[in-house]
C-alpha atoms as an extended CHARMM CRD file, in Angstrom:
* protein
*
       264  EXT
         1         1  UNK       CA            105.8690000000      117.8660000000       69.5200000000  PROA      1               0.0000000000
         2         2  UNK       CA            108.5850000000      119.6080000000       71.5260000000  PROA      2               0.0000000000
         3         3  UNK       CA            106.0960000000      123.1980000000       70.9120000000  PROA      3               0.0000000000
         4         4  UNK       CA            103.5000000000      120.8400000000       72.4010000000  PROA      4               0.0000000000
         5         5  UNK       CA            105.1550000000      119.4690000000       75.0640000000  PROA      5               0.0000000000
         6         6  UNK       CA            106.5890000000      122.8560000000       76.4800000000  PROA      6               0.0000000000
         7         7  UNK       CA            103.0410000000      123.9610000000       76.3800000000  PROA      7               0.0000000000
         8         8  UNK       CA            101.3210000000      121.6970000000       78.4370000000  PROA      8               0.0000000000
         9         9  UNK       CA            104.1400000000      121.2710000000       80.6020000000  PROA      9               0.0000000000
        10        10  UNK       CA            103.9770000000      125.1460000000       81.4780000000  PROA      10              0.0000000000
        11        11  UNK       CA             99.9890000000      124.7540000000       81.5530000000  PROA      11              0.0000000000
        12        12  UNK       CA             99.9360000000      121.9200000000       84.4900000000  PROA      12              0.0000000000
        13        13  UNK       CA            103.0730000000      123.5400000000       86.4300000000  PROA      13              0.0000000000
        14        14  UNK       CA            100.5490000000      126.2670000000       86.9980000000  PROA      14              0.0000000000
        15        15  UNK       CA             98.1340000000      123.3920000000       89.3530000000  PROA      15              0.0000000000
        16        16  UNK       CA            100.8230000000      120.2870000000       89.3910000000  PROA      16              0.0000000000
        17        17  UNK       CA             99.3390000000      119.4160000000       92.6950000000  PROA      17              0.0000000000
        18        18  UNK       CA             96.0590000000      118.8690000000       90.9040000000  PROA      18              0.0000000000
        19        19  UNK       CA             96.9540000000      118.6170000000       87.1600000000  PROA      19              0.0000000000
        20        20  UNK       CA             98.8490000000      116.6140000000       85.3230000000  PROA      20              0.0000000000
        21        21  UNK       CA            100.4970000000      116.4830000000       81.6490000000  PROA      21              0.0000000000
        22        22  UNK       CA            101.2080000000      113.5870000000       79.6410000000  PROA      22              0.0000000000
        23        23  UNK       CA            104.1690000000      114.2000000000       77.0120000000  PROA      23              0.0000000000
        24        24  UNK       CA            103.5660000000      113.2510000000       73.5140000000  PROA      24              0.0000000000
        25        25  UNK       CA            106.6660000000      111.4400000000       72.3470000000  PROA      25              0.0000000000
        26        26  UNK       CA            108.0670000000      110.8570000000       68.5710000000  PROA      26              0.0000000000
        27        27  UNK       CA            107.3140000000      107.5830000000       66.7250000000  PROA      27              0.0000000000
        28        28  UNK       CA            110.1570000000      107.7220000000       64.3850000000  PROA      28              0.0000000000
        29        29  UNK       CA            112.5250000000      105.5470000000       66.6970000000  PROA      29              0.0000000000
        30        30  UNK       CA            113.4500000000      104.1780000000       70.6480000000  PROA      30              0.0000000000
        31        31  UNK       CA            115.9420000000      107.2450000000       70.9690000000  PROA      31              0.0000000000
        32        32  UNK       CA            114.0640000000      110.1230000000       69.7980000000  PROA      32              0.0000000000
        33        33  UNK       CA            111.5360000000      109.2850000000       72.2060000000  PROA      33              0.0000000000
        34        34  UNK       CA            113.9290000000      108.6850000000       75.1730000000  PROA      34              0.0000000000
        35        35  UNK       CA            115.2440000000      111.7500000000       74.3050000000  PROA      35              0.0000000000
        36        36  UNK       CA            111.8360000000      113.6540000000       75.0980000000  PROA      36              0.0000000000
        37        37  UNK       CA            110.9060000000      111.7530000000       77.9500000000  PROA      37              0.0000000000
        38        38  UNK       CA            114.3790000000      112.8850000000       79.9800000000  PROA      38              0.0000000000
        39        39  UNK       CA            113.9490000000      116.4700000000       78.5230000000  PROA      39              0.0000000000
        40        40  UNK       CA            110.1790000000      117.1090000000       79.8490000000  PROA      40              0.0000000000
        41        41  UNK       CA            109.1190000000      114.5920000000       82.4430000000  PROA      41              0.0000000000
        42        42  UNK       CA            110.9990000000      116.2960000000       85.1810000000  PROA      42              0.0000000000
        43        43  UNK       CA            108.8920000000      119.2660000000       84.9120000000  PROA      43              0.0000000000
        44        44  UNK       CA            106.3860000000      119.8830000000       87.5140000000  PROA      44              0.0000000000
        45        45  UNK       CA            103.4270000000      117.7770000000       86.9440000000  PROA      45              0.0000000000
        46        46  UNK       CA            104.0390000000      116.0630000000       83.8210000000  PROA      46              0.0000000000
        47        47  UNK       CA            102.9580000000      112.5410000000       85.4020000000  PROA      47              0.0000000000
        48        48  UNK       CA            103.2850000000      110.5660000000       81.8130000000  PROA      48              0.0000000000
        49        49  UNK       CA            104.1590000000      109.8900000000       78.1780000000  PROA      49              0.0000000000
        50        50  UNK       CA            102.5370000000      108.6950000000       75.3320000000  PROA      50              0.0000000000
        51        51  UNK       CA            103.6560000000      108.2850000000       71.7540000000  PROA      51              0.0000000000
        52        52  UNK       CA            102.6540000000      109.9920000000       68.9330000000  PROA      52              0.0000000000
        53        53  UNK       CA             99.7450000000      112.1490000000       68.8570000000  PROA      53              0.0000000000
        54        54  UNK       CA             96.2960000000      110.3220000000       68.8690000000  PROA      54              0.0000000000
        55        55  UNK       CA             93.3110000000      112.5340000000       70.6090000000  PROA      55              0.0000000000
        56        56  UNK       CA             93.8270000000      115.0500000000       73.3960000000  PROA      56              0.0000000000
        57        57  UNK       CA             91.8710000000      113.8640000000       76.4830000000  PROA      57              0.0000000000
        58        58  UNK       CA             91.0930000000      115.2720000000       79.5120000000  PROA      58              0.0000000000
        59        59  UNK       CA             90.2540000000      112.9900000000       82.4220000000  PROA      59              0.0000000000
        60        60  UNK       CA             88.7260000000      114.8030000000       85.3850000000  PROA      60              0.0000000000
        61        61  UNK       CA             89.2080000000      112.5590000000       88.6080000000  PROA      61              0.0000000000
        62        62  UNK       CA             86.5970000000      112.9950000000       92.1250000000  PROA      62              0.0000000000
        63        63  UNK       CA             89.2750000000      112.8650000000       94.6140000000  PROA      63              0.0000000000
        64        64  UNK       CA             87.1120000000      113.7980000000       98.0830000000  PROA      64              0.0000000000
        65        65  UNK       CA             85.3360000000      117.1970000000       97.2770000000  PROA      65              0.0000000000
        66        66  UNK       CA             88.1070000000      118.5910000000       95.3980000000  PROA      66              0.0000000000
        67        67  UNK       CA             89.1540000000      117.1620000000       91.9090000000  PROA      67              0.0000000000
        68        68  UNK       CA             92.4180000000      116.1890000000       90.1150000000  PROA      68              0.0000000000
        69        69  UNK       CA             92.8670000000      116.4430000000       86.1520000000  PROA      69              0.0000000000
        70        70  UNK       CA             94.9410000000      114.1320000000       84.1280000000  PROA      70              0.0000000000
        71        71  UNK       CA             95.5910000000      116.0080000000       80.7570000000  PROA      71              0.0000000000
        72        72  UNK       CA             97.1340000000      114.2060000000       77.6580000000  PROA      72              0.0000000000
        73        73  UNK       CA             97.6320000000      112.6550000000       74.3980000000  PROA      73              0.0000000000
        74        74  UNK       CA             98.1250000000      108.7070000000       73.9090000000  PROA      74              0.0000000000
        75        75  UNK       CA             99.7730000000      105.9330000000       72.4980000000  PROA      75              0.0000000000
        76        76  UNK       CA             98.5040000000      105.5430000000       68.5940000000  PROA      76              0.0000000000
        77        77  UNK       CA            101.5330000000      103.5370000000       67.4050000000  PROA      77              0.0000000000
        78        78  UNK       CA            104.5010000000      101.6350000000       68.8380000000  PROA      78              0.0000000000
        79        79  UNK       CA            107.4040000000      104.1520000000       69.1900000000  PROA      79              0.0000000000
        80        80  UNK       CA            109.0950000000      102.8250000000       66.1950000000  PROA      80              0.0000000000
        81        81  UNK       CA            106.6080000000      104.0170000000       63.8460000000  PROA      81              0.0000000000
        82        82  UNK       CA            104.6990000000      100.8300000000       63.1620000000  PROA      82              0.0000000000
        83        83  UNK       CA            101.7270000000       98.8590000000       64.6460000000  PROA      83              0.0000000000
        84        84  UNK       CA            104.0100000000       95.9980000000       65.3010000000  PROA      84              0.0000000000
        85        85  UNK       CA            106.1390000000       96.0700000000       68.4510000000  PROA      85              0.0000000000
        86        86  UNK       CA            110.0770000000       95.9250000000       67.8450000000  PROA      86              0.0000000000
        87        87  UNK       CA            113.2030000000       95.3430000000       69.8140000000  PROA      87              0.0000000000
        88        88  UNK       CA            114.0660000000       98.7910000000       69.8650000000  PROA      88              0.0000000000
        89        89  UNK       CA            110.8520000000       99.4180000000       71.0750000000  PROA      89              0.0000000000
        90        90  UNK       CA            112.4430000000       98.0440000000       74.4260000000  PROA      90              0.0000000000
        91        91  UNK       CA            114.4290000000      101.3260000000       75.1440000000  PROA      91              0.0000000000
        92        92  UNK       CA            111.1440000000      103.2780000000       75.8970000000  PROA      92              0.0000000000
        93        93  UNK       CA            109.4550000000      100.5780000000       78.0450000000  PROA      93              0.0000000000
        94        94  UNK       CA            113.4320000000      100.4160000000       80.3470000000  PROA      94              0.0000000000
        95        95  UNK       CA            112.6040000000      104.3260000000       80.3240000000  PROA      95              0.0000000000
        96        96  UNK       CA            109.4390000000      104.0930000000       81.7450000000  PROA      96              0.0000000000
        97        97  UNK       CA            110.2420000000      101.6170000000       84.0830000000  PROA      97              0.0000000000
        98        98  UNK       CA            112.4260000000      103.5840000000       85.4750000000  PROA      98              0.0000000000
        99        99  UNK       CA            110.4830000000      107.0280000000       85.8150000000  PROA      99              0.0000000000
       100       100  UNK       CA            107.7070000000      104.7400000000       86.9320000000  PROA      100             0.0000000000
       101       101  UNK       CA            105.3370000000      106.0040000000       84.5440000000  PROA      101             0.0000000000
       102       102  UNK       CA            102.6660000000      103.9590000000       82.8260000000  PROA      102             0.0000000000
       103       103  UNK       CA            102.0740000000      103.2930000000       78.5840000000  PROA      103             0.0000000000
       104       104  UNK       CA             98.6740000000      104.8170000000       78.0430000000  PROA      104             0.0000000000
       105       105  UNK       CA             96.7220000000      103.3120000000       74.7390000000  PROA      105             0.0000000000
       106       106  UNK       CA             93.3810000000      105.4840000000       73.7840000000  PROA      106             0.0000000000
       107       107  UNK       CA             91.4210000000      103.4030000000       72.6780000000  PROA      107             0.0000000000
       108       108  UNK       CA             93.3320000000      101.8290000000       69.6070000000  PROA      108             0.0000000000
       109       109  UNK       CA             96.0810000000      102.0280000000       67.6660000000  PROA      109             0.0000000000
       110       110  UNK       CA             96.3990000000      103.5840000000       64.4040000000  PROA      110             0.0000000000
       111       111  UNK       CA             98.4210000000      104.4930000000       62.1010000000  PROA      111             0.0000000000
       112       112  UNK       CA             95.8140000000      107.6200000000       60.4780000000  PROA      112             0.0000000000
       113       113  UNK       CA             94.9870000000      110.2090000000       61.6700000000  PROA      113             0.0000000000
       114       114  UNK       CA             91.9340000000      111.3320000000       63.8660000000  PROA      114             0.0000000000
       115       115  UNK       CA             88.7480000000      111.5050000000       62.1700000000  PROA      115             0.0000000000
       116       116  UNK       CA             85.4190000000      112.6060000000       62.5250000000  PROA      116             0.0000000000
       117       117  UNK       CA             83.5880000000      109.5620000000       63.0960000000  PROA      117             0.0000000000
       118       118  UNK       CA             82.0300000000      107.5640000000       60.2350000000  PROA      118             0.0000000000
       119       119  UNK       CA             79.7090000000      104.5370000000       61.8110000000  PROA      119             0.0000000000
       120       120  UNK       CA             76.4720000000      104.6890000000       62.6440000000  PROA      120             0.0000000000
       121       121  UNK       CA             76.4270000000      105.0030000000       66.3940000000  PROA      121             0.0000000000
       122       122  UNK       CA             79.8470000000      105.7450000000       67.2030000000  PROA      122             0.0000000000
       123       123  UNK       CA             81.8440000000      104.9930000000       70.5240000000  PROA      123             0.0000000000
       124       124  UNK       CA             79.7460000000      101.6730000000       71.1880000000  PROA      124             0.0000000000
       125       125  UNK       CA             83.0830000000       99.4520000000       70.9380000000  PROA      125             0.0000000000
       126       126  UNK       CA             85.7540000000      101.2730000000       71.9910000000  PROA      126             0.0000000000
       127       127  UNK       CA             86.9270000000       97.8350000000       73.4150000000  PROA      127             0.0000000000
       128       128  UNK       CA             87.7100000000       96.0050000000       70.2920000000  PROA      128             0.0000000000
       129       129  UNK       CA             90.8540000000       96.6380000000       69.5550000000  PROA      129             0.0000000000
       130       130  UNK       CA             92.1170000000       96.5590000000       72.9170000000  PROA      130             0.0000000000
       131       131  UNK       CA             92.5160000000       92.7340000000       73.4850000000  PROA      131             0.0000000000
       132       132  UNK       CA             94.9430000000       92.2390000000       70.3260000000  PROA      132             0.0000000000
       133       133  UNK       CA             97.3150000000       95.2070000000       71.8240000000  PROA      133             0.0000000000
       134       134  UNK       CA             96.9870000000       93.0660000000       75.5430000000  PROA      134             0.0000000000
       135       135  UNK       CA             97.8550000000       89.6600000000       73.1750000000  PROA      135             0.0000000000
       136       136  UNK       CA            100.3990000000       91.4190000000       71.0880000000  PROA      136             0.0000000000
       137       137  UNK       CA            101.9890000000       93.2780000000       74.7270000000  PROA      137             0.0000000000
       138       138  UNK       CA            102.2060000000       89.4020000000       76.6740000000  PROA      138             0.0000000000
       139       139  UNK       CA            103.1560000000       87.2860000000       73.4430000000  PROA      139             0.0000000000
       140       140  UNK       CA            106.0020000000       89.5470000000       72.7480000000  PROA      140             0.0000000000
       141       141  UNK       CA            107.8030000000       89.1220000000       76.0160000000  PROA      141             0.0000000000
       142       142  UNK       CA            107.3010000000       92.5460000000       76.9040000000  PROA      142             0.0000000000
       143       143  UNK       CA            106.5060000000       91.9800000000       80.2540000000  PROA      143             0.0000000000
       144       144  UNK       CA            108.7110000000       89.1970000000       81.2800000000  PROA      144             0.0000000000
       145       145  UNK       CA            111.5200000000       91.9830000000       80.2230000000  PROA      145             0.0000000000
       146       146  UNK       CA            109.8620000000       94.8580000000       82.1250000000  PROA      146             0.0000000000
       147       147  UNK       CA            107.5740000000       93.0710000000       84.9970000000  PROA      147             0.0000000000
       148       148  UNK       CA            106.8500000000       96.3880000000       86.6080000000  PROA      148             0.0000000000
       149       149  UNK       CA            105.5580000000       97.9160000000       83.1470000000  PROA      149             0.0000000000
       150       150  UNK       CA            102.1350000000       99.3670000000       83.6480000000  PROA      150             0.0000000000
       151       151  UNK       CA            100.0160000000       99.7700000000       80.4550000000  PROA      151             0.0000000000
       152       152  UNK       CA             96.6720000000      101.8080000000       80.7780000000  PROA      152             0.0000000000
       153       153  UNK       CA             93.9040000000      101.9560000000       77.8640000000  PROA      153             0.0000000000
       154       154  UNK       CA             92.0220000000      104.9810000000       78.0890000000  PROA      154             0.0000000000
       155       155  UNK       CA             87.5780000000      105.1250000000       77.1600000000  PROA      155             0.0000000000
       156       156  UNK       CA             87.5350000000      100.9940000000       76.7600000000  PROA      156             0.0000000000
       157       157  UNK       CA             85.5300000000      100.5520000000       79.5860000000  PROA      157             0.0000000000
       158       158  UNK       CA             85.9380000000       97.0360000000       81.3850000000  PROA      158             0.0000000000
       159       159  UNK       CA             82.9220000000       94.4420000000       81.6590000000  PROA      159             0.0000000000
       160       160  UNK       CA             85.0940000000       93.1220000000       78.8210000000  PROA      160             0.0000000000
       161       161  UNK       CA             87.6780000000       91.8950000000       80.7900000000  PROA      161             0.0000000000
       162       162  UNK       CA             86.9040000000       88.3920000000       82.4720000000  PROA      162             0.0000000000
       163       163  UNK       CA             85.4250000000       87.1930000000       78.8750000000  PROA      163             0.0000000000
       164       164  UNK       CA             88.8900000000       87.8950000000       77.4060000000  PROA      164             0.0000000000
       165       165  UNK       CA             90.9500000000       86.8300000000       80.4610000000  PROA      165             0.0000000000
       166       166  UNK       CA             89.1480000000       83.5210000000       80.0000000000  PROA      166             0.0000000000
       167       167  UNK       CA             88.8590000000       82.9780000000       76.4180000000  PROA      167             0.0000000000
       168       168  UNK       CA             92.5790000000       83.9380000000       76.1850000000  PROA      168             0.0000000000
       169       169  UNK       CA             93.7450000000       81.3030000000       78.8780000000  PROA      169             0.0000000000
       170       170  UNK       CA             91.6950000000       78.4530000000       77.0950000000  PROA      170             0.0000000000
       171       171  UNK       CA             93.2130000000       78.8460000000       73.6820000000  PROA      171             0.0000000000
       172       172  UNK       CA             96.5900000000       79.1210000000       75.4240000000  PROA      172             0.0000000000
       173       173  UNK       CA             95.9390000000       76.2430000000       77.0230000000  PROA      173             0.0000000000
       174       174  UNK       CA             95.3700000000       74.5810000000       74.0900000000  PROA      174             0.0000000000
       175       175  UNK       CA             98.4540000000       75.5210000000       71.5420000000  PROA      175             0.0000000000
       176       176  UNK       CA            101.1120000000       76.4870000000       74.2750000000  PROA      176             0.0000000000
       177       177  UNK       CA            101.5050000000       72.2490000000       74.4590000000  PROA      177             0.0000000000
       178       178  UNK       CA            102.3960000000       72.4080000000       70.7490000000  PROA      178             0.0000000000
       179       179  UNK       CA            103.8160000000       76.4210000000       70.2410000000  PROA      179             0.0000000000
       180       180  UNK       CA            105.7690000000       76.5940000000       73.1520000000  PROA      180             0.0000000000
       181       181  UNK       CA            105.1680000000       80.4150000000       74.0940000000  PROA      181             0.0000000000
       182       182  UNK       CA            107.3120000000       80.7100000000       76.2790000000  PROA      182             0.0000000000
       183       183  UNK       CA            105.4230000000       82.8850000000       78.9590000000  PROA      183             0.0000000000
       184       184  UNK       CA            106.0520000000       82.5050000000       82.8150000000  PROA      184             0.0000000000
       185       185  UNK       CA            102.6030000000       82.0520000000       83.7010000000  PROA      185             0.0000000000
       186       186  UNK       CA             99.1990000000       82.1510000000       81.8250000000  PROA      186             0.0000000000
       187       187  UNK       CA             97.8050000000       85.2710000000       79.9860000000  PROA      187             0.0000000000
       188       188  UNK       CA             95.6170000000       86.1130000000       82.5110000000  PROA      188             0.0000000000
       189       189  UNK       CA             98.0330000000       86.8200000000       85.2640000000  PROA      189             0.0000000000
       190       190  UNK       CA             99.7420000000       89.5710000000       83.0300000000  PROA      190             0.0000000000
       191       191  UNK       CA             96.7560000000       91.2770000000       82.3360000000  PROA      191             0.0000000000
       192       192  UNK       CA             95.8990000000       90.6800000000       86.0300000000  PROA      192             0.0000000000
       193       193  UNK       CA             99.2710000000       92.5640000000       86.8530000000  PROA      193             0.0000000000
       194       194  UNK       CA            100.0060000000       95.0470000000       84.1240000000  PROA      194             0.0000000000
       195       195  UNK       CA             96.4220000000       96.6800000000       82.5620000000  PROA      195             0.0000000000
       196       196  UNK       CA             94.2820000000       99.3690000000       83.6390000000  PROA      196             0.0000000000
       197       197  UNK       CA             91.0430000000      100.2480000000       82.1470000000  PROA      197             0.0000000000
       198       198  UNK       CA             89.2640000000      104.4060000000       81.9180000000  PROA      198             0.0000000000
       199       199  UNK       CA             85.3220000000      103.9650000000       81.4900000000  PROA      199             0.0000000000
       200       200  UNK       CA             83.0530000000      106.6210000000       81.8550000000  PROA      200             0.0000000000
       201       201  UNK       CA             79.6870000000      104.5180000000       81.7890000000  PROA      201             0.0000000000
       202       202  UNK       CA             80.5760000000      100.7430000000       82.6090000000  PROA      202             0.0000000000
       203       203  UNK       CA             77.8220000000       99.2320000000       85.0570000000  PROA      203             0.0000000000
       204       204  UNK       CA             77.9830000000       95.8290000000       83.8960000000  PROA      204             0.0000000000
       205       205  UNK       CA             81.9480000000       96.2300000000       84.8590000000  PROA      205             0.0000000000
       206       206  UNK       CA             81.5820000000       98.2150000000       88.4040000000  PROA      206             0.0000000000
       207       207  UNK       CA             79.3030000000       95.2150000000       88.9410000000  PROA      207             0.0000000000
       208       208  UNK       CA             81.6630000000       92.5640000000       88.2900000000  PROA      208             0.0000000000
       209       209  UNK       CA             84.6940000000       94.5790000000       89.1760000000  PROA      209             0.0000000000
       210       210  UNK       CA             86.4940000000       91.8250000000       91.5460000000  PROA      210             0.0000000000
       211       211  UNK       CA             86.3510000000       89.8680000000       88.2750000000  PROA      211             0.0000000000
       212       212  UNK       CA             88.2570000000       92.3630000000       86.6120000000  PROA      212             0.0000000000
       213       213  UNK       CA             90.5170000000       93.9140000000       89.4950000000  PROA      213             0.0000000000
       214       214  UNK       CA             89.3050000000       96.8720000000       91.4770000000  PROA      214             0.0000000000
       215       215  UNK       CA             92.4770000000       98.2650000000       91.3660000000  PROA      215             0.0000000000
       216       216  UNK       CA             92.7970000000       98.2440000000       87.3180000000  PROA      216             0.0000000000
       217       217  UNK       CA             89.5200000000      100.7590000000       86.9690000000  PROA      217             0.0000000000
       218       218  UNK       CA             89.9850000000      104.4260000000       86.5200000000  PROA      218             0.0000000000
       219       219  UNK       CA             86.7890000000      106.5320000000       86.1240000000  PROA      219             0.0000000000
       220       220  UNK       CA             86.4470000000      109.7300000000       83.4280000000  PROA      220             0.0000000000
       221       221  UNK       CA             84.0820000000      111.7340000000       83.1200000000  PROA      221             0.0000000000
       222       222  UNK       CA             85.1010000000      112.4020000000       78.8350000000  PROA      222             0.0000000000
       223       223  UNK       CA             84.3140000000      116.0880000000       79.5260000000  PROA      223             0.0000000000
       224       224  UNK       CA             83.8800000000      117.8080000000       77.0790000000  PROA      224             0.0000000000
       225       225  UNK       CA             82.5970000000      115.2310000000       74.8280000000  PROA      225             0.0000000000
       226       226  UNK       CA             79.2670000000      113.7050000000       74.1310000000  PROA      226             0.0000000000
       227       227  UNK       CA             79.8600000000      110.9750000000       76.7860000000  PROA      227             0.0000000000
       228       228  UNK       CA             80.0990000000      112.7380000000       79.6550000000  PROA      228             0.0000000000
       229       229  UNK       CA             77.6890000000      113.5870000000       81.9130000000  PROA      229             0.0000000000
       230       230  UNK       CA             78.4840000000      116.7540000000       83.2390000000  PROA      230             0.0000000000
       231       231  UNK       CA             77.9550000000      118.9400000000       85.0870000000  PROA      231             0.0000000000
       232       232  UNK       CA             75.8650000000      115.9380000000       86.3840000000  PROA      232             0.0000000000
       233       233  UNK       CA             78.3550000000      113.2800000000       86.9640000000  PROA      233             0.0000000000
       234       234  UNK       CA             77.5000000000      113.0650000000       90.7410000000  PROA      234             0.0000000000
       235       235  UNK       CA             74.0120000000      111.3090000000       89.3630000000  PROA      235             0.0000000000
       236       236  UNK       CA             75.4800000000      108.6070000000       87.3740000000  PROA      236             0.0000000000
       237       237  UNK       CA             78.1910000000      108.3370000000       89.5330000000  PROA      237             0.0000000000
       238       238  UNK       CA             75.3420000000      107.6290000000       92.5790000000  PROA      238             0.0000000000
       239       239  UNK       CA             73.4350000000      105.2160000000       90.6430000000  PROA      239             0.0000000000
       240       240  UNK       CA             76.0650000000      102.8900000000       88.8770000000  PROA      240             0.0000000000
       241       241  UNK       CA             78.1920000000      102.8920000000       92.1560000000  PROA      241             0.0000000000
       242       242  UNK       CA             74.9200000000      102.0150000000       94.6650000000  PROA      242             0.0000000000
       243       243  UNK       CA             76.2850000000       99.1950000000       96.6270000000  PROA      243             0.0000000000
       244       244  UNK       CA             80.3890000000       99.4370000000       96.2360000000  PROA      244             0.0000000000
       245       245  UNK       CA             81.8400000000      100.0610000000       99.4320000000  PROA      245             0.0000000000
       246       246  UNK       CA             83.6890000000      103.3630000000      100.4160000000  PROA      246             0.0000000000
       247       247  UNK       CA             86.9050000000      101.8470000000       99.9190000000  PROA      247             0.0000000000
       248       248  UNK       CA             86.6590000000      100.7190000000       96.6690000000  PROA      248             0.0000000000
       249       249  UNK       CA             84.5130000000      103.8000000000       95.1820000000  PROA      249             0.0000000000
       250       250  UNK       CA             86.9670000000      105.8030000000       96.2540000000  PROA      250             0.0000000000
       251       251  UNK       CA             89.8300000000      103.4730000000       95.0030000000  PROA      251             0.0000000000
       252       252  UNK       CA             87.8600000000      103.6630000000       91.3210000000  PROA      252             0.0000000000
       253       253  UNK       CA             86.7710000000      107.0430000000       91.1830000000  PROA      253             0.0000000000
       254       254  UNK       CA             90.4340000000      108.5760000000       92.1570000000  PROA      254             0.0000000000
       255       255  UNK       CA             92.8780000000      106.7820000000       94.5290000000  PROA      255             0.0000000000
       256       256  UNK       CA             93.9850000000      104.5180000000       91.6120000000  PROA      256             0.0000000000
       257       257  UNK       CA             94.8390000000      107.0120000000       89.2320000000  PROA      257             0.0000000000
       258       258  UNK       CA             95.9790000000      108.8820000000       92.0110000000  PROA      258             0.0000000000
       259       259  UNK       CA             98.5510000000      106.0950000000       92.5610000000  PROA      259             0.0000000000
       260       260  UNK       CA             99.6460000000      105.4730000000       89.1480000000  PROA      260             0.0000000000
       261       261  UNK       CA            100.3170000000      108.9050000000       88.2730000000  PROA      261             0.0000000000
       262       262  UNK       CA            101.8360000000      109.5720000000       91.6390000000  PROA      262             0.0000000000
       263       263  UNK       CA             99.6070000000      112.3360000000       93.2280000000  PROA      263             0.0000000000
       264       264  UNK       CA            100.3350000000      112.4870000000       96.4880000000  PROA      264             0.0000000000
């Protein structure tokens, strides 16, 4: 990981105006991946961390008519090891607090390794998993610990969102009377606050993208893989954004990732 990380990091200091790295931390415990976090992230352009290797990604961003790359790994498993989120856990989430950098999840979590794809039309529901992490993220008190915690999943698109936001409140709703939770306010507010969402084909989610929070959708093109559209992006990027105003194009196709990754 360390081999890794020195690698990148020396890749996107070449371009850190216009590239940046995403450290791949240990899963074998809160300190080991502090310990990685202080020792890279102050190198020029790594913007992130994510723990334990998952799937490199590249995510290219249209910033105005030049473009911005946000190169990584992500989250497949809670830093201590496990697909259950621990105490100790807490000393990474302080740590990113306080760099200001975001949790990234691709996709899922797992506990295997990558894959080549077994079902029969792969990719189609990259969004399942991704409500049980949001669940497992509120119900845990993670962000009433950390409320300036920003979590980003990476290829689960978005036209999921209100569904779960409302389906989410209702059963809450309904058993917080008898389980107590505990939570400050309803589900829907954290995810309202704290989530992010990378899609690289979502129509049905630019379209109802006040439902889901302009400022929580991050366009990808996937390049190199089989969902992107490149060297053609410009055409779906034309017809699935005909109607959004400047402002918020521009806010989904690069000013938010600008923002959260702190390109200036």
């Amino acid at each position: 990981m360390r081999a890794y990380n020195d690698w990148l990091s020396e890749f996107v200091g070449h371009a850190p105006e216009r590239c940046g790295g995403h450290a791949m931390l240990p899963n074998w415990g809160a300190d080991a991946a502090v310990a990685e976090i202080e020792r890279v992230l102050d190198r020029p352009g790594m913007r992130g961390v994510v723990a334990r290797l998952d799937r490199e990604r590249a995510v290219r961003v249209a910033a105005h008519d030049d473009a911005v790359w946000a190169c990584g790994v992500v989250m497949g498993c809670y830093p201590n090891g496990t697909l259950t989120i621990e105490p100790g856990d807490d000393a990474v989430w302080a740590c990113l607090v306080d760099r200001g950098v975001p949790l990234a999840i691709h996709v899922s979590l797992s506990l295997a390794m990558p894959a080549a794809h077994q079902a029969k039309l792969p990719g189609y529901g990259r969004f399942f998993d991704a409500p049980n992490r949001m669940i497992e993220l509120i119900f845990s008190g993670v962000f009433d610990r950390f409320p300036t915690l920003d979590v980003v999943f990476a290829e689960v698109d978005a036209g999921w969102v209100p569904y779960a936001k409302e389906q989410i409140d209702n059963n809450y709703r309904r058993l917080d009377p008898v389980s107590r939770f505990g939570l400050g306010a309803p589900p829907s507010e954290y995810i309202e606050r704290h989530f992010h969402y990378g899609f690289m084909t979502d129509t049905f989610g630019i379209h109802h993208r006040a439902d889901v929070g302009v400022d929580r959708l991050l366009w990808s093109s996937d390049y190199p893989h089989i969902s992107a559209d490149w060297p053609s992006s410009w055409r779906t990027i034309r017809a699935a954004f005909a109607g959004v105003p400047p402002d918020e194009r521009h806010r989904i196709l690069a000013g938010n990732t600008q923002r959260l990754y702190h390109f200036e």
